[in-house]
C-alpha positions as CSV (number, residue, x, y, z in Angstrom):
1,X,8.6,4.7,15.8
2,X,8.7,3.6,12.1
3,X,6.1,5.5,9.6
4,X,4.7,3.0,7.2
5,X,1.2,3.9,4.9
6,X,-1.8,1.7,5.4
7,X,-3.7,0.7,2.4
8,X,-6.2,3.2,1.8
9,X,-3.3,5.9,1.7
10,X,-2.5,7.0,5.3
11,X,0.2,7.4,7.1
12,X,0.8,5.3,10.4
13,X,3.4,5.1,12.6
14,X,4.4,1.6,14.6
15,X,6.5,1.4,17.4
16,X,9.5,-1.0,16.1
17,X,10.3,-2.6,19.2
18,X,6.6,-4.1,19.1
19,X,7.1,-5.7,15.7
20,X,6.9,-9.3,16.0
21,X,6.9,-10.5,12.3
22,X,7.0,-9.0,9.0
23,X,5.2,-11.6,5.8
24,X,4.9,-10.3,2.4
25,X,2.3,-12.6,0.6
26,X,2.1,-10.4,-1.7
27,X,0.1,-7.8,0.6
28,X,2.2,-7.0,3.5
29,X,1.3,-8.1,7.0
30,X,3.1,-6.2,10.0
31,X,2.2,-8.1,13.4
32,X,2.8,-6.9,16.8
33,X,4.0,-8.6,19.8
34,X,0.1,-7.6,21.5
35,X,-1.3,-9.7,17.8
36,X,-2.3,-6.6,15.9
37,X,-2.0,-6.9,12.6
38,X,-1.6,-4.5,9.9
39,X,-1.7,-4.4,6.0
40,X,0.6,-1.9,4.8
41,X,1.8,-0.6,1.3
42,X,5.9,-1.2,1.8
43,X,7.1,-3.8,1.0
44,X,8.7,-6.3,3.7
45,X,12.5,-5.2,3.0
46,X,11.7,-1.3,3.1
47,X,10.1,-2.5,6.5
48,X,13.0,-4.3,7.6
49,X,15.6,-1.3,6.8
50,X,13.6,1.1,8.6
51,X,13.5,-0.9,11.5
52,X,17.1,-1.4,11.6
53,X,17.5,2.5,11.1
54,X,15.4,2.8,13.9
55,X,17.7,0.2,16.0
56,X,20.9,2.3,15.2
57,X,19.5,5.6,16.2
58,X,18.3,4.4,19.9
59,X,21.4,2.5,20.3
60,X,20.1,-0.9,19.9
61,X,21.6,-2.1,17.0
62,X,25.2,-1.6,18.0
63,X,24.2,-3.1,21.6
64,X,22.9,-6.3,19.8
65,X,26.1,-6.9,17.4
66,X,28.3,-6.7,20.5
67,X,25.7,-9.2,21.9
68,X,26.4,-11.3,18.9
69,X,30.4,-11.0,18.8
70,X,30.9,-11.9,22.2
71,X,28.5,-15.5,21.6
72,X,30.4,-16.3,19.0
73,X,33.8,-16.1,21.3
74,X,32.2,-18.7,23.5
């Protein structure tokens, strides 16, 4: 789970691996993969790092750059 602050001030958290798209324009929109939307305070590339934080602490993110490295060998 990644903590992000809706508009009004409060703190929310989103479970990462349900994050479908990030937009910035200029509010931020944060869609899941169920099409909830939310409008958050951070901006889009505060977002993005978190999530990538997240990744590396479960494991993912290591798992998907070996992914990546053995594509690029075919």
């Amino acid at each position: 789970m990644i903590a992000v602050t809706r508009l009004n001030g409060s703190p929310m958290w989103l479970n990462a691996l349900l994050i479908e798209t990030v937009e910035e324009t200029p509010d931020t929109y944060v869609t899941l993969v169920t099409g909830k939307r939310f409008i958050v305070l951070e901006k889009s590339a505060e977002i993005m790092m978190r999530v990538k934080q997240y990744y590396t602490e479960i494991g993912i993110h290591a798992a998907t750059i070996k992914v990546q490295q053995t594509e690029e060998l075919l």
